[in-house]
FIFI-568962 format. One record per residue (C-alpha): x, y, z; residue number from 1. Coordinates in pm, 1 decimal, m for minus. Each point is the difference from the previous one (the first is absolute). Example, Ala and Ser with C-alpha at 12.3 -4.5 7.8 and 13.67 -1.06 7.14 Angstrom:
2
        u        v        w lumlo
   1230.0   m450.0    780.0     1
    137.0    344.0    m66.0     2
end
This chain:
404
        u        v        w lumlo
  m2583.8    166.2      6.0     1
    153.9    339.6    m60.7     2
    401.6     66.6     84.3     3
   m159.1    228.1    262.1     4
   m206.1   m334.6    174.2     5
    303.5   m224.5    m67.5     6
    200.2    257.2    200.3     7
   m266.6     66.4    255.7     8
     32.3   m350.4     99.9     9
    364.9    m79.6    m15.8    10
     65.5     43.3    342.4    11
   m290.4   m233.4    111.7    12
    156.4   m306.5   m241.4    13
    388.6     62.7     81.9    14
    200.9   m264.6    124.5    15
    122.9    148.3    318.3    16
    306.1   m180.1     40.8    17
    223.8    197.6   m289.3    18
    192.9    283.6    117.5    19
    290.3     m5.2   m147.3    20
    100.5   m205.6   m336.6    21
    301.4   m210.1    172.0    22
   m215.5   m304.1     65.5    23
     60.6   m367.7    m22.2    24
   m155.3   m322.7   m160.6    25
   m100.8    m64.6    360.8    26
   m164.0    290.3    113.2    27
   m227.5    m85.1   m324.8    28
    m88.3   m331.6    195.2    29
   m259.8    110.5    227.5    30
   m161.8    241.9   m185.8    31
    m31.5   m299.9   m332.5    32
   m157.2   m252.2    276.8    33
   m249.4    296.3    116.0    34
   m107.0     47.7   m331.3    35
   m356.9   m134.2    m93.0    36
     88.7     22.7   m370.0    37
     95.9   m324.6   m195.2    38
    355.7    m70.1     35.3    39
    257.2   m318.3    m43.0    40
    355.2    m47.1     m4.7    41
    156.8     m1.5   m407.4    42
    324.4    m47.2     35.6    43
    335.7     32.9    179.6    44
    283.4    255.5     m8.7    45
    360.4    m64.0      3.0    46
     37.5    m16.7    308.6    47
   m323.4   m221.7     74.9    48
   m232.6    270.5     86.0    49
   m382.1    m51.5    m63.8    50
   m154.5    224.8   m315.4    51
   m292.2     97.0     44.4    52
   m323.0     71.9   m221.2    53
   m351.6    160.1     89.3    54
   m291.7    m46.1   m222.5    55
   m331.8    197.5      2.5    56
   m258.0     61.1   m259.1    57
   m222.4   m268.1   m252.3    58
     16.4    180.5   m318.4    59
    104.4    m61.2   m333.0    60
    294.5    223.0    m18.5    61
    308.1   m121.7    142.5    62
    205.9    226.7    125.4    63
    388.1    m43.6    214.9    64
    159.3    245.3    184.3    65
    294.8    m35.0    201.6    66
    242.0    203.3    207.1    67
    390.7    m21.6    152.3    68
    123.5   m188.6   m296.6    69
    309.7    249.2    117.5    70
      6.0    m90.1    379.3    71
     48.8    344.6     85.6    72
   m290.5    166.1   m176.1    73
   m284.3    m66.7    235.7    74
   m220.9    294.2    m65.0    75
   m236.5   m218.7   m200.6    76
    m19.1   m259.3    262.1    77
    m84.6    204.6    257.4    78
   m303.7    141.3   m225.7    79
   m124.6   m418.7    m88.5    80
    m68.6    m33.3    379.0    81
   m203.0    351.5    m21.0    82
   m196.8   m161.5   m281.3    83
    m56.1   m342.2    177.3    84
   m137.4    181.0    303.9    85
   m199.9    214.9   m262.3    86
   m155.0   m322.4   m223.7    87
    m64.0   m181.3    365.3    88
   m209.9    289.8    169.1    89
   m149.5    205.4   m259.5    90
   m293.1   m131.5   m162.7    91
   m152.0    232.6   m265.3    92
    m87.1     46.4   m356.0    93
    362.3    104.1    m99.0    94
     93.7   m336.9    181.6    95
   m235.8   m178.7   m168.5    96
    110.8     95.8   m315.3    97
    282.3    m92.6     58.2    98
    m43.2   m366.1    100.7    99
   m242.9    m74.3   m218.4   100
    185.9    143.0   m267.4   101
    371.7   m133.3     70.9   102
    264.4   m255.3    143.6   103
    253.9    166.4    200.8   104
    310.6   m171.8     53.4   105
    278.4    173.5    241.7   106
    377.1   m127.9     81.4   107
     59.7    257.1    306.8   108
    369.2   m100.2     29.0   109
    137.5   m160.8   m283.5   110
    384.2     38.3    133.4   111
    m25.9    m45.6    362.4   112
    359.9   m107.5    m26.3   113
    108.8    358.7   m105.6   114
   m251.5    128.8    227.3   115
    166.9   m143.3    337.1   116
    340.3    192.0   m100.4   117
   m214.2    284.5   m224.0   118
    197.0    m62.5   m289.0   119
    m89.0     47.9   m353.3   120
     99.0   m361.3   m112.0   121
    m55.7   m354.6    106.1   122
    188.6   m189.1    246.4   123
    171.3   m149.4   m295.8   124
    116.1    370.9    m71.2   125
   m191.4      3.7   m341.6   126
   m263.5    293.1   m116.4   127
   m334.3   m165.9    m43.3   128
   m100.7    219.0   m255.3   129
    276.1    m51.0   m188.3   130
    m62.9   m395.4     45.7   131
   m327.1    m27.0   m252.7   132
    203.2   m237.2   m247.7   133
    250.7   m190.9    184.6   134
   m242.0    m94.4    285.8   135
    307.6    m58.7    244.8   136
   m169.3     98.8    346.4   137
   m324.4   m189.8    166.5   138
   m225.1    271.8     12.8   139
    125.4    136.2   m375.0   140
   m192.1   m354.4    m97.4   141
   m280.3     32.8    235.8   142
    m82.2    322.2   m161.7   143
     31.4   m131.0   m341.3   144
   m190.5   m311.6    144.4   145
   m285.3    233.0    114.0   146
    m23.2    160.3   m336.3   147
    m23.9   m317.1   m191.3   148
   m284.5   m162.3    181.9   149
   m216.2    324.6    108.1   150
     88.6    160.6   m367.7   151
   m106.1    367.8    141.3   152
   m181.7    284.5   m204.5   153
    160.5    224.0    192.5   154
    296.8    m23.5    193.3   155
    170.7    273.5    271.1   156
    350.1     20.1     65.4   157
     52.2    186.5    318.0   158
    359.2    137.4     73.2   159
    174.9    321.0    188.4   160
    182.9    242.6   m205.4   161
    289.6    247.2    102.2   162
   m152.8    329.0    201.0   163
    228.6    197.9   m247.0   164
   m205.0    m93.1   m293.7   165
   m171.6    319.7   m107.3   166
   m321.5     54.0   m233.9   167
    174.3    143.7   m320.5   168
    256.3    272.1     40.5   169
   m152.4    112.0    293.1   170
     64.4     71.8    378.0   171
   m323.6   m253.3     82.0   172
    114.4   m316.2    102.9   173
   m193.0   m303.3   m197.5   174
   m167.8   m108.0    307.7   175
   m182.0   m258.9   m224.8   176
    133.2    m83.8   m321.0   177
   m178.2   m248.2   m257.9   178
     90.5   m254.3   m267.4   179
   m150.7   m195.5   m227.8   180
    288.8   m232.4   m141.1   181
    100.4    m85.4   m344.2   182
     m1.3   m345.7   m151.2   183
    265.7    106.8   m302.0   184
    302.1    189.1    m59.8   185
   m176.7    251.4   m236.3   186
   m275.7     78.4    322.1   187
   m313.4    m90.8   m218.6   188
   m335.5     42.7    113.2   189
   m292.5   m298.9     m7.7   190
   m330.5    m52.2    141.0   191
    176.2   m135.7    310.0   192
    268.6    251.3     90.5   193
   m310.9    288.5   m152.6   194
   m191.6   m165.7    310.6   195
    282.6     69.2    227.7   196
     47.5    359.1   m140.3   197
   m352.9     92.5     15.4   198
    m68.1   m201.2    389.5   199
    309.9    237.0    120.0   200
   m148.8    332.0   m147.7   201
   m296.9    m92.6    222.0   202
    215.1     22.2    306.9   203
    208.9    281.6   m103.1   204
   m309.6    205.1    m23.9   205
    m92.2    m65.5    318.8   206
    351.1     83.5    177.5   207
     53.0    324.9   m183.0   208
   m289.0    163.4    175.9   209
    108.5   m115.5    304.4   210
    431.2     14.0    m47.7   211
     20.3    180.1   m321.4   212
    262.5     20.5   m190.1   213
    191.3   m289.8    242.3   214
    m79.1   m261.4   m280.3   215
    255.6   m149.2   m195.3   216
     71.1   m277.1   m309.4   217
    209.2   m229.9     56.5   218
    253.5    m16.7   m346.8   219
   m173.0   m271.8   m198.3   220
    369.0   m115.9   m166.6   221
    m25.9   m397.7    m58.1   222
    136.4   m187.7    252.6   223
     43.4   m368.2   m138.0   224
     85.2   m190.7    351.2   225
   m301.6    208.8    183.1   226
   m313.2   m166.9    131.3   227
   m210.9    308.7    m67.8   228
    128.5     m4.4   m371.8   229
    m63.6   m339.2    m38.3   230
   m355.9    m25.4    162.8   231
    m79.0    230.2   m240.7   232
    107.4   m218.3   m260.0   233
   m163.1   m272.0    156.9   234
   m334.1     92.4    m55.3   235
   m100.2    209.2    330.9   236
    m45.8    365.8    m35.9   237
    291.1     53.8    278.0   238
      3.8    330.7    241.9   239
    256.1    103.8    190.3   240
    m29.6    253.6    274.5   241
    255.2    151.2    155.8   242
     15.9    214.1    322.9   243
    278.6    273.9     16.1   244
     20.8    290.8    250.1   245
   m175.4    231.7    248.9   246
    174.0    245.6    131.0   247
    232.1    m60.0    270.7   248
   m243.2   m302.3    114.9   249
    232.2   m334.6    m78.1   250
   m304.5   m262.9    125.2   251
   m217.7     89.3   m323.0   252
   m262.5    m49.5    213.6   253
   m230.5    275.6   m183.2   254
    111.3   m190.4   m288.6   255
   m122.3   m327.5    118.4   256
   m317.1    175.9     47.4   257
     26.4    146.6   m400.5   258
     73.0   m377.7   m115.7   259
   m311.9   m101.4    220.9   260
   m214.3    190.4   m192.7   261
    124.4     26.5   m366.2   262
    m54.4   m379.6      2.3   263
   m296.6     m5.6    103.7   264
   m107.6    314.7   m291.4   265
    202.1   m260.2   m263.9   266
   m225.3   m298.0    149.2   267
   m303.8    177.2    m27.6   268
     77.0    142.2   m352.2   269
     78.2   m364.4   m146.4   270
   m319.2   m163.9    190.6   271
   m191.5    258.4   m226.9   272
    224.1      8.9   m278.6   273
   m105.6    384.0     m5.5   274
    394.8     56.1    m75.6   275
    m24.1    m58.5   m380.9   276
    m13.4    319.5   m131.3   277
    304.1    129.0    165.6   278
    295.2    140.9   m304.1   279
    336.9    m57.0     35.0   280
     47.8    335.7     14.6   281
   m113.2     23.8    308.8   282
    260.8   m259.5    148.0   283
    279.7    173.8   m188.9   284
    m73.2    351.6    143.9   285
     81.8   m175.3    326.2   286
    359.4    166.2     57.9   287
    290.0   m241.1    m46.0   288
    199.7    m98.7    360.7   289
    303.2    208.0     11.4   290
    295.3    m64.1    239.8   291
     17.0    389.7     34.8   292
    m32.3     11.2    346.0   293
    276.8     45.0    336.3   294
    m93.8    m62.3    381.8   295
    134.1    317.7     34.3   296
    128.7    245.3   m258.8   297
    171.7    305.9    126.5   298
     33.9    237.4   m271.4   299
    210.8    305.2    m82.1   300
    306.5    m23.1    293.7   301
    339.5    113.6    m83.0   302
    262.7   m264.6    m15.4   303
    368.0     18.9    m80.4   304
    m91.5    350.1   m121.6   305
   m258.1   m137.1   m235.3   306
   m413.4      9.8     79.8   307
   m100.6   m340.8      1.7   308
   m322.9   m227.0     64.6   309
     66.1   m372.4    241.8   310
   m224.9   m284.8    m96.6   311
    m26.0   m186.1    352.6   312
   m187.0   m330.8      6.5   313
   m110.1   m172.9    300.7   314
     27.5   m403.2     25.5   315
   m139.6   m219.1    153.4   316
    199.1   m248.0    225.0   317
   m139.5   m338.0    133.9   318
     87.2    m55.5    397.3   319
     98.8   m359.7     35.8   320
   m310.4   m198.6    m17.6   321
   m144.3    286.2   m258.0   322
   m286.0    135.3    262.9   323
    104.4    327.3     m3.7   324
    233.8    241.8   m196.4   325
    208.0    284.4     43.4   326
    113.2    269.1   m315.3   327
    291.1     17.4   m119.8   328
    115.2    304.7   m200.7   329
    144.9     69.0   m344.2   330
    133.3    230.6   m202.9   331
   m150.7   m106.7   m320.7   332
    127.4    334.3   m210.9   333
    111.4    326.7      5.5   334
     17.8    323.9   m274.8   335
   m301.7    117.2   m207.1   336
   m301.5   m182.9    113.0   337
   m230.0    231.0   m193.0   338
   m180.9   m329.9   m117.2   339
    m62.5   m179.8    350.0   340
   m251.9     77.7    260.4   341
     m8.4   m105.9    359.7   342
   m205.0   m156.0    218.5   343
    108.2    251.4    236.4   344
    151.6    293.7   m135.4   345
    232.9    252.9    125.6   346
    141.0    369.2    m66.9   347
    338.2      9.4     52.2   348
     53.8    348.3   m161.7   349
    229.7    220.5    182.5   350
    230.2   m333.0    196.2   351
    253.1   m109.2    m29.5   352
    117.4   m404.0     35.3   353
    243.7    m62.5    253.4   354
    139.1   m335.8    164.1   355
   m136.0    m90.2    348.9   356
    330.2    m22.1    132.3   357
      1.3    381.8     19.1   358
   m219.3      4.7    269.3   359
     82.8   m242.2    234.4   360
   m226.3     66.8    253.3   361
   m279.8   m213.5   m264.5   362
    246.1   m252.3   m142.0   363
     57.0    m88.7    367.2   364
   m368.0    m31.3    127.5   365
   m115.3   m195.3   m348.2   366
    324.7   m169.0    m56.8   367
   m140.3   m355.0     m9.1   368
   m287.7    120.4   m275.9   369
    322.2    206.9   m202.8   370
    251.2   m350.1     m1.0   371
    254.3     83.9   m232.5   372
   m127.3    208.9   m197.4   373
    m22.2    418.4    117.2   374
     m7.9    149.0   m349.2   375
   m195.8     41.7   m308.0   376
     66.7   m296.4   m225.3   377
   m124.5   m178.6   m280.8   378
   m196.6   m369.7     57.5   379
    108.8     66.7    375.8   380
   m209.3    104.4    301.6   381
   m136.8    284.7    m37.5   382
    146.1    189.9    321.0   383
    153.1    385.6    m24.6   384
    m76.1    360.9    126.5   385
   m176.2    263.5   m151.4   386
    162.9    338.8     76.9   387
   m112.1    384.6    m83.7   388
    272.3    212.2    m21.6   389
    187.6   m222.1    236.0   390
   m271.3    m79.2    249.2   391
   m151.7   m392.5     53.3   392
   m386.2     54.8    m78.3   393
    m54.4   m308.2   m102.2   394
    163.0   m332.5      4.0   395
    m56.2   m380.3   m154.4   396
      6.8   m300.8    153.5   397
   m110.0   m314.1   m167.2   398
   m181.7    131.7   m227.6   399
   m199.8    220.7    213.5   400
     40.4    404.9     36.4   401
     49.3    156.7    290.7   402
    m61.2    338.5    161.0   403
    312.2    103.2    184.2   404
end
């Protein structure tokens, strides 16, 4: 199948129940026992939740992918139920292919425990990916368990990167960025990180004709405690795909769609093994990720008798039980910002900065959004006035401009 057909039918396959990205280890429940794929119970979490694993495919290639080992990077996991719907109802020659020609493995929701708070880390408070040697959580060992009995060609590590991640030096945000890990300190290449490489310049082909120039690398700097790292080193040729930013939309979910097809492009390419000819200069003219980027830069406003650029980044907050969020605003820098880009972008030329509490008429009807803080300041909320030649034309509250 062509990108194009993949896309064509996306909407047909989609698991209807995703909307937004805050869900929990239970909402997963209903739509695991409706699943007419292969599934069983691997493991426990922490905190005694089931771990799931689906299987589909009789091949010879073994291949393990598996998403949320942060519990609050779901993007993947949303796109794993897209693909179970896909390998359940579509029956073609590209399907065929594919399960004559491989053994898919997927862990879904390998940290349901960070999941039900949406939390990075595991109940015990410990970064999975950082937990590759020491082994000290339950599902650390069940990956590392999974690895040693399957012993996967390929494997895909599926994670959520920070929207402010940019392509290069650019203004593009990375909305997909790629990696394919070391195994040493001095980043060497073999056959089975070369695999890696040349499966991800497959994808990356694909996505710049659709997103271009929203690709990213991830650095490839040795990380010794990492599970991508060490699966290289392992023996798998390990994958890891992260999803960044869209715009202003926070749910990813035309990234979900993105992951839902570049796996199935890196499937197809290793069921044919038509991937071996691909250079690692191709992978390396991928541009690097870049932390580059502000929610919201406002450039060129005079402050303190000084022109100026504010760096404002918006942050997500967990409501209690972490099903929802509200931003929270900060002022992440000020001064010559020549360098940075925003996601949104604005010309402050000809205003002025001004504290809110010179116009009391809007510190009074958003006083509960201002708090404590009515002025321009550094690693604070970002709330003040905007002012031309003495006049409010715009002001900021939270984070978010204003017209007056």
């Amino acid at each position: 199948m062509s990108p194009a057909e993949i896309l064509n039918i996306y909407e047909e396959v989609k698991e209807p129940f995703f909307t937004h990205r805050r869900f929990k280890h239970r909402d997963l429940l209903p739509l695991i026992e409706a699943s007419s794929l292969k599934k069983e119970v691997i493991g426990q979490s922490f905190e005694d939740q089931d771990i799931y694993k689906f299987r589909w495919g009789n091949g010879p290639v073994k291949i393990l992918l598996w998403s949320q080992m942060h519990g609050n990077e779901a993007t993947a996991t949303m796109a794993l139920f897209d693909l179970f719907h896909f390998f359940a109802k579509i029956k073609n020659e590209f399907t065929e292919l594919l399960l004559n020609s491989l053994e898919l493995h997927f862990i879904p929701m390998l940290n349901p425990d960070g999941a039900e708070r949406f939390i990075r880390r595991t109940a015990q408070q410990i970064d999975m990916n950082r937990d590759a040697l020491a082994l000290a959580c339950p599902e650390s060992r069940l990956l590392k368990k999974m690895q040693d009995e399957l012993k996967p060609a390929f494997s895909f590590n599926l994670h959520d990167q920070d929207v402010r991640w940019a392509a290069g030096q650019t203004e593009n945000q990375a909305s997909i960025a790629f990696l394919a890990t070391a195994y040493n300190t001095t980043c060497e290449w073999n056959p089975n990180r070369t695999r890696a490489m040349q499966v991800i310049c497959e994808m990356n082909d694909v996505l710049q004709s659709l997103i271009p120039g929203k690709v990213g690398r991830f650095s490839d700097e040795f990380e010794p405690r990492a599970f991508g790292d060490n699966i290289q080193k392992w023996g798998s040729s390990l994958i890891l795909i992260e999803s960044g930013g869209n715009g202003q939309n926070r749910e990813k979910m035309e990234l979900r769609k993105l992951n839902f097809l570049v796996i199935l492009i890196a499937l197809e390419a290793i069921a044919k093994q038509n991937y071996t000819d691909r250079k690692l200069e191709e992978y390396e003219a991928i541009p690097l990720n870049t932390k580059c980027l502000f929610d919201l830069l406002i450039k060129n406003v005079e402050y303190q008798g000084q022109a100026i650029d504010i760096g404002i980044y918006l942050n997500e907050k967990n409501n209690e039980d972490a099903s929802s969020y509200t931003l929270e605003s900060s002022v992440e820098d000020l001064g010559d910002l020549s360098t940075f880009f925003g996601i949104e972008t604005f010309d402050g030329t000809g205003l002025t900065v001004q504290p809110l509490s010179d116009f009391s008429e809007i510190l009074t009807k958003y006083q509960e959004q201002v708090g404590d803080t009515d002025r321009l300041a550094f690693e604070k909320k970002a709330n003040f006035a905007l002012t031309e030649n003495g006049n409010l034309r715009y002001f900021v509250i939270n984070g978010i401009i204003h017209t007056s």
